[in-house]
SERO-4910 file (N, C-alpha, C, O; in steps of 0.05 Angstrom, whole numbers):
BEGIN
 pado doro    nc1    nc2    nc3   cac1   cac2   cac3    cc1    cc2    cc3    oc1    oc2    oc3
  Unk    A   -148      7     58   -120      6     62   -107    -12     41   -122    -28     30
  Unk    A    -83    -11     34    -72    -21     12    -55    -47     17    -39    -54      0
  Unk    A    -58    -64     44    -51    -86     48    -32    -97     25    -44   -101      4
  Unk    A     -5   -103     25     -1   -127      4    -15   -147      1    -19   -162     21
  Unk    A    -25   -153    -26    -36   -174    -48    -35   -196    -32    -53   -204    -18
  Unk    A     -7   -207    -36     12   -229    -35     -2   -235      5    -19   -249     16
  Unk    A     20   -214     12     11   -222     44    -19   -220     61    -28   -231     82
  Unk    A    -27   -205     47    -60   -216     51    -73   -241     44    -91   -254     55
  Unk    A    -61   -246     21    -77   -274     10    -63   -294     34    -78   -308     47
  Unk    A    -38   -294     37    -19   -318     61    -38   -323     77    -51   -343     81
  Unk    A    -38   -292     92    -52   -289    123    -82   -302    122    -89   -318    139
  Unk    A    -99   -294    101   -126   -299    103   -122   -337    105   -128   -353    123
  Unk    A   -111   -340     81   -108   -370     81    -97   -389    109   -108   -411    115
  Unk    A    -77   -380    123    -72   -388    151    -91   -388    168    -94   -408    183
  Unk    A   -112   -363    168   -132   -353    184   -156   -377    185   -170   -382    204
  Unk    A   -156   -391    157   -179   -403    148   -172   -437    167   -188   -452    178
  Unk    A   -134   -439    163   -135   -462    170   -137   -461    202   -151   -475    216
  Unk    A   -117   -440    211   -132   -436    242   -154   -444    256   -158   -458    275
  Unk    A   -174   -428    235   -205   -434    248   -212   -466    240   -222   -482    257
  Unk    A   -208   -469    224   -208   -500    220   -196   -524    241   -203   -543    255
  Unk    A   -168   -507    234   -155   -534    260   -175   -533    289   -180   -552    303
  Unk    A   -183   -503    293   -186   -497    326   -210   -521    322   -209   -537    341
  Unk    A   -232   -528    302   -254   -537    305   -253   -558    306   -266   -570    323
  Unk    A   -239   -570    291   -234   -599    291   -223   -615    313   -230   -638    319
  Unk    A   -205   -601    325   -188   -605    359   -216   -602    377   -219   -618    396
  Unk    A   -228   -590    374   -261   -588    395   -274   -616    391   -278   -634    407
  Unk    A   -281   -615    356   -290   -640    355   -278   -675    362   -289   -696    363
  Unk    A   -257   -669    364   -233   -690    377   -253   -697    407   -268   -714    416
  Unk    A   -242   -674    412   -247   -675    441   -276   -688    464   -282   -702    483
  Unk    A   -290   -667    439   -326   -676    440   -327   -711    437   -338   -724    455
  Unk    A   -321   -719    425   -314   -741    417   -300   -764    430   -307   -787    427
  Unk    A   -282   -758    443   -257   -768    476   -291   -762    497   -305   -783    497
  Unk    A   -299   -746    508   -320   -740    525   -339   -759    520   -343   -774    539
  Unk    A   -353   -762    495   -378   -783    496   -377   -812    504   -392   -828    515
  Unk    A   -344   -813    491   -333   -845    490   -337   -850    522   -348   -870    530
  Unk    A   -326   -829    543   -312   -839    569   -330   -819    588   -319   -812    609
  Unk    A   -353   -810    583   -374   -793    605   -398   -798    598   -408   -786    579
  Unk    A   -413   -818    612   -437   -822    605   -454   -800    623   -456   -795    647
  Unk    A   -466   -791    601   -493   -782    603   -496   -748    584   -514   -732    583
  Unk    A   -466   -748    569   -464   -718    570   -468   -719    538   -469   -696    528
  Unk    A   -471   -744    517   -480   -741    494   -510   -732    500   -522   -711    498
  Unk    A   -518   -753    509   -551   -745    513   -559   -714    523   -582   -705    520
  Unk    A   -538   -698    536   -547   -677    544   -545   -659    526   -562   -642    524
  Unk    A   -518   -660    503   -519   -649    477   -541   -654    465   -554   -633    459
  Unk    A   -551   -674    458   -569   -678    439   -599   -659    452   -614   -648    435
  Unk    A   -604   -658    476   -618   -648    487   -615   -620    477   -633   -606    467
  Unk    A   -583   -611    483   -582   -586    483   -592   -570    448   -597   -547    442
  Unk    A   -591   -595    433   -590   -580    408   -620   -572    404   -627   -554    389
  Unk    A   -637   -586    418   -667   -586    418   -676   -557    432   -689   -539    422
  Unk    A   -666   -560    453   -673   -535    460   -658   -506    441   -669   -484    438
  Unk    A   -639   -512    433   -633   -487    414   -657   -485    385   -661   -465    370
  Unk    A   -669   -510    382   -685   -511    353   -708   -487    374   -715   -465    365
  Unk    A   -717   -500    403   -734   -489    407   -732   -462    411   -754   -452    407
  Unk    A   -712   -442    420   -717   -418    417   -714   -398    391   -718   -373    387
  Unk    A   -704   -425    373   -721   -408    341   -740   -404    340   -752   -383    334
  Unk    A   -750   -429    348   -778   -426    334   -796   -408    353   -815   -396    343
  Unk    A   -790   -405    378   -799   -387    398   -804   -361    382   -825   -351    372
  Unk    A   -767   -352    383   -762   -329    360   -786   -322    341   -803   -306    347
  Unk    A   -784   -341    314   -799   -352    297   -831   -337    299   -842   -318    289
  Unk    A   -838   -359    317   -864   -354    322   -879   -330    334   -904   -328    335
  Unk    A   -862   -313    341   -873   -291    356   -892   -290    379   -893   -306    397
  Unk    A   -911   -263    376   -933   -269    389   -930   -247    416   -911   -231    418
  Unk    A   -948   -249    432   -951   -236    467   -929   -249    485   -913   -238    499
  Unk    A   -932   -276    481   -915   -289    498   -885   -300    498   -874   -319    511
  Unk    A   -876   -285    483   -847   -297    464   -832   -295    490   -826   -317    500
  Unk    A   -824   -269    504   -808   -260    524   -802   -284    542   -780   -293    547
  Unk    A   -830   -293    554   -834   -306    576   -825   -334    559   -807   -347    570
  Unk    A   -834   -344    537   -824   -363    534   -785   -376    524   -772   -396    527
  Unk    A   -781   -350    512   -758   -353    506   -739   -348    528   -716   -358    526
  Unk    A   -749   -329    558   -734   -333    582   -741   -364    605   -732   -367    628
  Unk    A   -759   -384    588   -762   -409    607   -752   -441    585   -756   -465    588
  Unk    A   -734   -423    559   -726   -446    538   -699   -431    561   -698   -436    585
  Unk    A   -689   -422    554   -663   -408    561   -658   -414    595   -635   -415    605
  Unk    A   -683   -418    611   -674   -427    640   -664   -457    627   -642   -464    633
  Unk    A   -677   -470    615   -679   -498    611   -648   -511    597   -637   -534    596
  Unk    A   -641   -482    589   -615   -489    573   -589   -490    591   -571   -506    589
  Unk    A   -593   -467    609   -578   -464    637   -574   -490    651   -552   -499    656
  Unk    A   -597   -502    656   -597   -524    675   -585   -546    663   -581   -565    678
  Unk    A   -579   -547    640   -574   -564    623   -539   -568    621   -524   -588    622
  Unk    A   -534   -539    617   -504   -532    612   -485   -535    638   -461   -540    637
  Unk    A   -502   -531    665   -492   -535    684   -491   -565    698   -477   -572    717
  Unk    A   -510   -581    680   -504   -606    704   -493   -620    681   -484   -642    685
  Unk    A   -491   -609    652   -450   -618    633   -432   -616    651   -419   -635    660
  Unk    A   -429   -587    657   -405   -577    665   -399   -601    690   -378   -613    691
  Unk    A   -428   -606    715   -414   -624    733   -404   -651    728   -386   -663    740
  Unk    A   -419   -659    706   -407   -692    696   -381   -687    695   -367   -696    712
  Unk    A   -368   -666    670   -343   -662    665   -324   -666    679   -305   -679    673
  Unk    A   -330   -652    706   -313   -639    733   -312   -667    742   -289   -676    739
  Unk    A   -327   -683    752   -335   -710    766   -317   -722    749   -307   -739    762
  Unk    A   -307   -721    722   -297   -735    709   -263   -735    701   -247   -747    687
  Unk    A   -263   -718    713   -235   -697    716   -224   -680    682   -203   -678    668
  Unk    A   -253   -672    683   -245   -649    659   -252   -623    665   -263   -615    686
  Unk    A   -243   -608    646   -251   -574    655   -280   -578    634   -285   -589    613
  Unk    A   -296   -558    658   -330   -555    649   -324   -545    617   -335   -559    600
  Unk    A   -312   -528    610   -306   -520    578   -289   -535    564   -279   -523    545
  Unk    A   -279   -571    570   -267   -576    557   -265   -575    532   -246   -567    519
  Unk    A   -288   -585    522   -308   -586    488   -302   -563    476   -295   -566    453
  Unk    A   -301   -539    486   -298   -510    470   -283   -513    453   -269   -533    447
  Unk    A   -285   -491    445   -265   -488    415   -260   -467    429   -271   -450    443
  Unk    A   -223   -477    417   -206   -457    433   -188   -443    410   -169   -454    399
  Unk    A   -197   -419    407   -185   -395    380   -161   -389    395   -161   -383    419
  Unk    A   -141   -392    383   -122   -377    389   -135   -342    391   -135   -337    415
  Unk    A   -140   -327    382   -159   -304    392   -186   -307    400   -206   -317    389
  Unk    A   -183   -300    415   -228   -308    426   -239   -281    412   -261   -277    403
  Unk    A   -220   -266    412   -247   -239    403   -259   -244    369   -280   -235    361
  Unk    A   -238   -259    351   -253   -255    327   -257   -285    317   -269   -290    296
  Unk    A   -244   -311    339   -253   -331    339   -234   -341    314   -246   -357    300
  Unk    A   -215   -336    308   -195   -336    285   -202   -339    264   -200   -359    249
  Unk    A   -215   -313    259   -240   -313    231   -223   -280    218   -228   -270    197
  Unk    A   -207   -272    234   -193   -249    223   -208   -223    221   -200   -204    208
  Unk    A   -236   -224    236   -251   -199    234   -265   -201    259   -267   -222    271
  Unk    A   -275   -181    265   -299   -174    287   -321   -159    283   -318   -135    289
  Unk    A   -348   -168    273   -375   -155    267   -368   -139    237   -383   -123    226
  Unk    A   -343   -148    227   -341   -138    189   -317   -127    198   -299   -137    184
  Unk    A   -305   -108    216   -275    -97    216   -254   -115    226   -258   -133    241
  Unk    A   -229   -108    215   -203   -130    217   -206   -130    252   -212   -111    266
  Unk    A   -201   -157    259   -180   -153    285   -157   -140    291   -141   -128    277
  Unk    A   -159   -145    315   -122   -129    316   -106   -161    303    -94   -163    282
  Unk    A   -110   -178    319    -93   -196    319    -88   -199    287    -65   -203    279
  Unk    A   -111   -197    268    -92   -206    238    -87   -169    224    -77   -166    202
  Unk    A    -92   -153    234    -74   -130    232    -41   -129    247    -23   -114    242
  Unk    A    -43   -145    261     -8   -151    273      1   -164    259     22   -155    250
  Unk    A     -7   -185    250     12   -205    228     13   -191    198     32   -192    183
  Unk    A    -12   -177    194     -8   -168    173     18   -137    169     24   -127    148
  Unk    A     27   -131    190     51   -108    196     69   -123    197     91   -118    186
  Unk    A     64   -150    211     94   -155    205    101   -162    183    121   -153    172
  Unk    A     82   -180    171     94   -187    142     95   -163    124    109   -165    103
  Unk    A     86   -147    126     91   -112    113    126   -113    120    141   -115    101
  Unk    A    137   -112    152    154    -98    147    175   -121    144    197   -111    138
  Unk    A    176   -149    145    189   -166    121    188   -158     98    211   -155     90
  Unk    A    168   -151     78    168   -158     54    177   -124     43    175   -116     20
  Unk    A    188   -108     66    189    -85     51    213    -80     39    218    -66     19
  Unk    A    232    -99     59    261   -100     52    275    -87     73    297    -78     66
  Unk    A    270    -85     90    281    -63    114    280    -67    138    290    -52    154
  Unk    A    267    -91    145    250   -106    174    267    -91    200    259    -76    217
  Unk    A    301   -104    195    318    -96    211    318    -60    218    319    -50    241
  Unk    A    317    -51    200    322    -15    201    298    -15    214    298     -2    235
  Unk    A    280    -23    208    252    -12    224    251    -15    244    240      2    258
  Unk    A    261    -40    257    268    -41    290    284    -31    298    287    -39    321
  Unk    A    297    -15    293    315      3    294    318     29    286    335     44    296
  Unk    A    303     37    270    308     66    261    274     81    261    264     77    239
  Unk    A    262     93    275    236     98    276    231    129    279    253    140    284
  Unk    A    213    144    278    208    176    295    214    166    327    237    171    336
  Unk    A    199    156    341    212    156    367    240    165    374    243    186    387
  Unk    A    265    147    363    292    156    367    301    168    349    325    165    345
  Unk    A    290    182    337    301    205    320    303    232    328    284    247    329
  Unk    A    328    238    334    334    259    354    348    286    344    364    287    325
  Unk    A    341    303    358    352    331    337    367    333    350    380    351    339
  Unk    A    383    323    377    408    327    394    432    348    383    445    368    391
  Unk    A    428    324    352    454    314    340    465    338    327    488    340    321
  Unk    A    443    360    322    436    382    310    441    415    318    443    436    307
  Unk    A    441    403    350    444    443    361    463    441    365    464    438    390
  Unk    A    488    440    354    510    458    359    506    474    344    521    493    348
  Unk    A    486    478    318    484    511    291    454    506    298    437    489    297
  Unk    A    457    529    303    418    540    313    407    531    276    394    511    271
  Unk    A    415    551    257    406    549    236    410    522    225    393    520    207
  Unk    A    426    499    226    419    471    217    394    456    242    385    434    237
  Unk    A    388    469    263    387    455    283    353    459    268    340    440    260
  Unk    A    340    490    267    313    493    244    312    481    228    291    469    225
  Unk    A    341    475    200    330    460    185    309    430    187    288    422    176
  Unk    A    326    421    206    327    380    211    308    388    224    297    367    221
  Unk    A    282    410    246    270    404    254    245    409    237    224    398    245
  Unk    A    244    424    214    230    429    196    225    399    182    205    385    184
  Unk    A    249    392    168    250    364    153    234    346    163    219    329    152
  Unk    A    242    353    199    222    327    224    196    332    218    181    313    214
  Unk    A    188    357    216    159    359    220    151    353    189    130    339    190
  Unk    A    156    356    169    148    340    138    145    319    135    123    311    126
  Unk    A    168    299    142    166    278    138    145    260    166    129    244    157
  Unk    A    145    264    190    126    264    203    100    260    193     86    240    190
  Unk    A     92    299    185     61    298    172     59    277    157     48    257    165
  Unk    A     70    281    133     74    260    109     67    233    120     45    224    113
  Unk    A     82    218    138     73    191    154     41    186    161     25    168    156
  Unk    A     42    214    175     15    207    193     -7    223    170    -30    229    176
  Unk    A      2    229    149    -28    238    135    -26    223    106    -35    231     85
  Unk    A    -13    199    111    -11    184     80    -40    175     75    -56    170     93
  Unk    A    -45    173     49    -65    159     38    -62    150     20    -39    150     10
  Unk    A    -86    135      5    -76    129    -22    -91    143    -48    -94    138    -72
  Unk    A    -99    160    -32   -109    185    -57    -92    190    -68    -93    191    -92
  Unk    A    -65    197    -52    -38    218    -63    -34    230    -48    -51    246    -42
  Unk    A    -13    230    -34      4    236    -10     28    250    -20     43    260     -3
  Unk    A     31    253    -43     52    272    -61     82    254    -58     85    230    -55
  Unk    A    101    273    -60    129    258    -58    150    273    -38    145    295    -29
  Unk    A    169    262    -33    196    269    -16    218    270    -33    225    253    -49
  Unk    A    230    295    -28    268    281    -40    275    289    -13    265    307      0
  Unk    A    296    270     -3    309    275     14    334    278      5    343    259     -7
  Unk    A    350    300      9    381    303    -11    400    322     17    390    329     39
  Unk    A    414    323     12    445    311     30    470    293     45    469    269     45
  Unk    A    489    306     56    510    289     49    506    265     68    484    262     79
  Unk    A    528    244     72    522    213     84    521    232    120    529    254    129
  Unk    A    505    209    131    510    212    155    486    226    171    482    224    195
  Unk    A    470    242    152    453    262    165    431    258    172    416    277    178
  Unk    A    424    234    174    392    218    178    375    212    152    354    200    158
  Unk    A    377    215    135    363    206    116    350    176    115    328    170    108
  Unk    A    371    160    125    354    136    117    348    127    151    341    104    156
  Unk    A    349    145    168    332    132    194    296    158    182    273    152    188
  Unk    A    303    175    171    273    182    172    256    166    152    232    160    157
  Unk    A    269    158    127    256    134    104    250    117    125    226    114    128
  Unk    A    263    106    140    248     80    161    226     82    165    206     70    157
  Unk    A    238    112    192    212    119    205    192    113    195    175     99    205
  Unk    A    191    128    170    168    140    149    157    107    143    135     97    147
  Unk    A    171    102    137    163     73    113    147     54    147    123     47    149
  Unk    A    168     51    166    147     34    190    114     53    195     93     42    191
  Unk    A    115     76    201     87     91    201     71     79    192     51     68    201
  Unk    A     82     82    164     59     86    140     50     52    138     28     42    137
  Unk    A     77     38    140     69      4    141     46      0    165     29    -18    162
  Unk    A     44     20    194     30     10    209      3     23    204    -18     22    217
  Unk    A      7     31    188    -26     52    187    -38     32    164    -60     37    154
  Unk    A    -24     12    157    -45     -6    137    -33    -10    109    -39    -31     98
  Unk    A    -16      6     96     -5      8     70     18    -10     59     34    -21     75
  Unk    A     20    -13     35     54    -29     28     72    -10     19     69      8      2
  Unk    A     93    -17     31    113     -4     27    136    -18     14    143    -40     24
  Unk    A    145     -8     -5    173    -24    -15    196     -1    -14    197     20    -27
  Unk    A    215    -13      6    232      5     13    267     -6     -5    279    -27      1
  Unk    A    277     10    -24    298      0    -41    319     15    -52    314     37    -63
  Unk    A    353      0    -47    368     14    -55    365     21    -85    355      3    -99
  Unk    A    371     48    -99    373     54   -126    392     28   -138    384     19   -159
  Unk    A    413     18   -129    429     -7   -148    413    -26   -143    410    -39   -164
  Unk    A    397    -39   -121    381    -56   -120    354    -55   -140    346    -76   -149
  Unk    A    342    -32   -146    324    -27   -165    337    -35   -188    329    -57   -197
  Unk    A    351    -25   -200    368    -23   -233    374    -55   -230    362    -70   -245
  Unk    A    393    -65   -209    394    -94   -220    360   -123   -213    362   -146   -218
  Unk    A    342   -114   -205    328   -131   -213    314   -122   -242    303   -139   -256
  Unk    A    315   -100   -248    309    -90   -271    330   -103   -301    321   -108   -323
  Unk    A    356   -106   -291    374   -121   -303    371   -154   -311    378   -166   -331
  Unk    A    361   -159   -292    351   -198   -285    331   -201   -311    330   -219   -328
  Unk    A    314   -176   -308    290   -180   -332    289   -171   -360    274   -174   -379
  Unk    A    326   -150   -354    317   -145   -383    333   -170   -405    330   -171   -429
  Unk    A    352   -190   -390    371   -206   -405    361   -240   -395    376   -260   -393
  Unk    A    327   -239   -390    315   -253   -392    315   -272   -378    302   -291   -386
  Unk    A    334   -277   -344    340   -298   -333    325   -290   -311    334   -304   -293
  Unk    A    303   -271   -299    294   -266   -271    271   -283   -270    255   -287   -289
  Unk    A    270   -291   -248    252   -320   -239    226   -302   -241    224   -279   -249
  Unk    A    204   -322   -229    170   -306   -225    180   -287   -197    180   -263   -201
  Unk    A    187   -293   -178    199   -276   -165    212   -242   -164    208   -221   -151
  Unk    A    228   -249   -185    242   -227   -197    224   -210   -202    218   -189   -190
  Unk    A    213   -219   -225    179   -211   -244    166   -188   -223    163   -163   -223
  Unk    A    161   -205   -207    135   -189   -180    146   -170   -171    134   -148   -169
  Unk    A    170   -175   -164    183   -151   -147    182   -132   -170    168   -111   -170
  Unk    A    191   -136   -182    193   -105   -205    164    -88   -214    157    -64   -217
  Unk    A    152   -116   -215    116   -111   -212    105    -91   -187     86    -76   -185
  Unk    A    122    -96   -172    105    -73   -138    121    -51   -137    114    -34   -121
  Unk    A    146    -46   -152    164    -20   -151    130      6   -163    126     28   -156
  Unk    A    118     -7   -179    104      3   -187     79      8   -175     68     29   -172
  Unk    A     68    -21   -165     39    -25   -149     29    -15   -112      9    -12    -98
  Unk    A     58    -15   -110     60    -16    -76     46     11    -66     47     23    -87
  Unk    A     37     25    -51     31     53    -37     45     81    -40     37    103    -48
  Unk    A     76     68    -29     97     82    -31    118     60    -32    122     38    -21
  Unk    A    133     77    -51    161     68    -55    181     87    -44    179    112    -46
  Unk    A    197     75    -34    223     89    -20    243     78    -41    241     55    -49
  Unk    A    267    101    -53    292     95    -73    313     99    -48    310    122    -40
  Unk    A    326     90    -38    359     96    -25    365    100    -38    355     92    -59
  Unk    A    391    119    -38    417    133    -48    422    124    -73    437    108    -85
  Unk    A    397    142    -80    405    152   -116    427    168   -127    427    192   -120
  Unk    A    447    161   -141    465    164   -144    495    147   -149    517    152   -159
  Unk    A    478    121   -133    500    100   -130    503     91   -143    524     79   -142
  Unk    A    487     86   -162    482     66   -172    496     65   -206    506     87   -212
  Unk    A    498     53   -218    521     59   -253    500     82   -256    481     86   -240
  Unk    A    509     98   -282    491    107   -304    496    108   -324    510    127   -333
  Unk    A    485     87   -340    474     93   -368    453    102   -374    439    116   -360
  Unk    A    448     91   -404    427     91   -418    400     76   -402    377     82   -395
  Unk    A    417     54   -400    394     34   -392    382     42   -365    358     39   -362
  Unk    A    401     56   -341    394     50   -315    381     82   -306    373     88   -283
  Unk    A    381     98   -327    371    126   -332    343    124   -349    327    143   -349
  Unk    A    336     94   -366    303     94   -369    288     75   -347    264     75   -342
  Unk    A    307     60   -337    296     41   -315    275     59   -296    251     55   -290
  Unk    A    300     86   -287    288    105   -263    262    126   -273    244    135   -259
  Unk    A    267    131   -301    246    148   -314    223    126   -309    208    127   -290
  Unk    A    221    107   -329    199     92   -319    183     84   -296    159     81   -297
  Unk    A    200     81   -270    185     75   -245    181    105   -241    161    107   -226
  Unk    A    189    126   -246    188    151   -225    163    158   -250    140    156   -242
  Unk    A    166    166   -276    143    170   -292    116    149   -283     95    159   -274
  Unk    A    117    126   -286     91    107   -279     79    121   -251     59    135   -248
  Unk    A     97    113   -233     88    122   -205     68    154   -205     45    159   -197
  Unk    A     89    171   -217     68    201   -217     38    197   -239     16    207   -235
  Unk    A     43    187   -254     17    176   -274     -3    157   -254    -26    156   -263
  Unk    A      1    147   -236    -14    131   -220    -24    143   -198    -45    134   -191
  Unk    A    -12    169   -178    -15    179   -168    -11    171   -145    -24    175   -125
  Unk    A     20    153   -150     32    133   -129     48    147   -111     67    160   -121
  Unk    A     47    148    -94     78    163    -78     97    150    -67     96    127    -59
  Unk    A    120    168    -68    142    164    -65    161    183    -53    158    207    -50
  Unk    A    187    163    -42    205    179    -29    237    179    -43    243    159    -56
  Unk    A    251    197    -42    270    192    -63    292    203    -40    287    224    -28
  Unk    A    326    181    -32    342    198    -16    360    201    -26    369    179    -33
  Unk    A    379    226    -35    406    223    -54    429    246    -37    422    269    -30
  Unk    A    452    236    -33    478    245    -29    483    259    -48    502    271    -39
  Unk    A    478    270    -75    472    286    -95    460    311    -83    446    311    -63
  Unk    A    468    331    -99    459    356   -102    441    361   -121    430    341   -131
  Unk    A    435    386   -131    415    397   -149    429    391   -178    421    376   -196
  Unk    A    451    406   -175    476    400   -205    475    380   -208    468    368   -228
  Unk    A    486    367   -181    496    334   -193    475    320   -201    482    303   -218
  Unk    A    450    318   -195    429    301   -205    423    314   -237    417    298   -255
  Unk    A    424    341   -243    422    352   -263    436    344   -286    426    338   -308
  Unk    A    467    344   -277    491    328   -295    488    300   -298    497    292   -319
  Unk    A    476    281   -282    481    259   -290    456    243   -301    457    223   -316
  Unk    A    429    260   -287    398    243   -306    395    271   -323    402    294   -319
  Unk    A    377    254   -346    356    261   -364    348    289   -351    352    290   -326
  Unk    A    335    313   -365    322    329   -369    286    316   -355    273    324   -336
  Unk    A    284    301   -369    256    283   -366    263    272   -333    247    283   -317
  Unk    A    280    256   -323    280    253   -295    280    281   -279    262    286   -262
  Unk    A    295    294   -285    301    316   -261    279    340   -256    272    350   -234
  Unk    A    269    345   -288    246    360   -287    222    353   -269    209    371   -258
  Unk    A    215    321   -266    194    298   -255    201    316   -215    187    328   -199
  Unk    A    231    306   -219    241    301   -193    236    333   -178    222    336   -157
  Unk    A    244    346   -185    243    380   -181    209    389   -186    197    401   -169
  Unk    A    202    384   -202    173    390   -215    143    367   -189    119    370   -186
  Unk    A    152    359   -183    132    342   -173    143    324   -148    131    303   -146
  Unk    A    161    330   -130    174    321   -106    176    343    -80    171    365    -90
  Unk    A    179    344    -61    173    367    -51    205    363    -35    211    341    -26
  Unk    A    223    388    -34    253    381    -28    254    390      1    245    409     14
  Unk    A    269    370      7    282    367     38    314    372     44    332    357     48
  Unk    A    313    385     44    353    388     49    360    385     71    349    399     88
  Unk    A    380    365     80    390    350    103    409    370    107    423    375     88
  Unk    A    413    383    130    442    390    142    450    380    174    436    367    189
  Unk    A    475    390    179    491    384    199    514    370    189    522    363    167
  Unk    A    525    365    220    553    341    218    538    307    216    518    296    224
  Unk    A    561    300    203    558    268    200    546    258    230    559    256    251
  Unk    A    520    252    228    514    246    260    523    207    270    524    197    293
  Unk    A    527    195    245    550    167    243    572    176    266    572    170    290
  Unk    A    591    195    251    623    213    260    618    208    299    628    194    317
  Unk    A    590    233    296    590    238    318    581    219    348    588    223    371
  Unk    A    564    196    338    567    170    354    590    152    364    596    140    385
  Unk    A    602    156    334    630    146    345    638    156    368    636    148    391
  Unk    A    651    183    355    663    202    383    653    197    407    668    194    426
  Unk    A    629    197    410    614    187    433    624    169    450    630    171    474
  Unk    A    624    145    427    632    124    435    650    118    452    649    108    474
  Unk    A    671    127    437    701    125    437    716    148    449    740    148    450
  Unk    A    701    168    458    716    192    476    730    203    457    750    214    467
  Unk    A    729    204    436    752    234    420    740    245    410    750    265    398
***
């Protein structure tokens, strides 16, 4: 899976001090216990003896291992239990000493028997859908509430949007990072476009991948920061993952100026990305002409030639919430 760099390195590093802090708070504790419960160092020290001895049990093999390693192991029982009563007598809990993981199942080591936990596969989604740029839309805009309602009053738009549903859908649930190909999503404001980019982009964020989800003027101006030499290390990176990330999502291409400059900005990320075998989603309020009239021969050919097209129809489904809303 294609985890972000950045937020993997965070998480692992937290993970490390986790397990750290949890151990050290045990050893606190172990420590509070010897000072003020007599008899329960000596039973540690005992206990560590008997753990040497069912190595060497282990170890040594032989006919009689069974029997002996089930009469180290009674010995260890008897041991653990009359801790636990000192403890209790002492008004502690029999597990006070434990080490207490904030997760018990991977012991806040971020894995279980070599595969992730859930628990640092949760943090690692969320900081996915922070760092994608969209956190808010994703709690909000998902396949779940994405509704064709908005759609049957025209049987024939009502097929389109459910066609579009089922593409972008597959697309979600069959991403990889072999090459998952591309999206244009093109039609006018209002028609769902950027609740299915969500959708799409939360999916694919939960199935393991990075996603960088970005308006087309937001792209061109950090591209701007770097080309007149004032964009921080910050700046730098971000422009760095337009390229590196899984998938990239463009918002409303079209908005954005066009020159010279902001017409090789887009060739470059959209050229790199197909050279990499990166995918991508592209959404534009533009038509076929109008993208034709206003980019490069070299963009549009890319875009047409190697994107697979989605045409949004219906009424403004924005319009129609209102109305809702508001009874007219």
């Amino acid at each position: 899976m294609g985890y972000n760099r950045e937020n993997f390195r965070r998480i692992r590093e937290a993970y490390a001090v986790k397990y750290q802090a949890a151990r050290e708070r045990a050893d606190r504790r172990l420590e509070e216990v010897w000072a003020s419960v007599p008899g329960v160092r000596e039973i540690d020290i005992e206990l560590s003896r008997v753990g040497l001895e069912i190595m060497k049990a282990i170890t040594a093999g032989g006919e009689n291992i069974t029997a002996m390693i089930a009469e180290v192991r009674k010995k260890n029982e008897k041991l653990q239990a009359k801790r636990g009563e000192l403890l209790r007598a002492a008004g502690y809990p029999a597990d006070y000493t434990d080490v207490k993981y904030e997760c018990p199942a991977c012991g806040d080591s971020g894995y279980v028997n070599g595969v992730m936990c859930e628990c640092m596969r949760r943090e690692l989604i969320l900081a996915a859908c922070e760092s994608s740029g969209i956190s808010e839309l994703l709690r909000e805009q998902n396949f779940d509430n994405f509704t064709l309602d908005y759609y049957s009053d025209n049987i024939k738009n009502y097929e389109i949007m459910e066609n579009v549903l089922t593409k972008a859908y597959q697309f979600a649930n069959g991403f990889s990072e072999a090459g998952s190909g591309n999206l244009l999503f093109m039609g006018g404001t209002g028609l769902g476009k950027t609740h299915l980019s969500s959708a799409v982009a939360k999916r694919v964020i939960e199935r393991g991948f990075d996603v960088v989800y970005v308006s087309a003027q937001r792209l061109i101006s950090d591209f701007e920061r770097g080309r007149f030499g004032n964009s921080s290390n910050d700046g730098i990176r971000q422009v760095e993952r337009y390229s590196e990330c899984d998938l990239l999502i463009v918002d409303d291409l079209g908005a954005e100026v066009t020159n010279q400059f902001t017409v090789s900005c887009l060739y470059n990320v959209i050229n790199t990305r197909l050279n990499l075998r990166k995918s991508m989603i592209i959404s534009t309020n533009l038509n076929k002409k109008e993208l034709e009239s206003r980019y490069t021969e070299r963009i549009t050919s890319r875009i047409f030639g190697e994107f697979i097209l989605l045409v949004f129809a219906g009424t403004d489904v924005r319009m129609q919430k209102l109305r809702q809303k508001y009874g007219k």
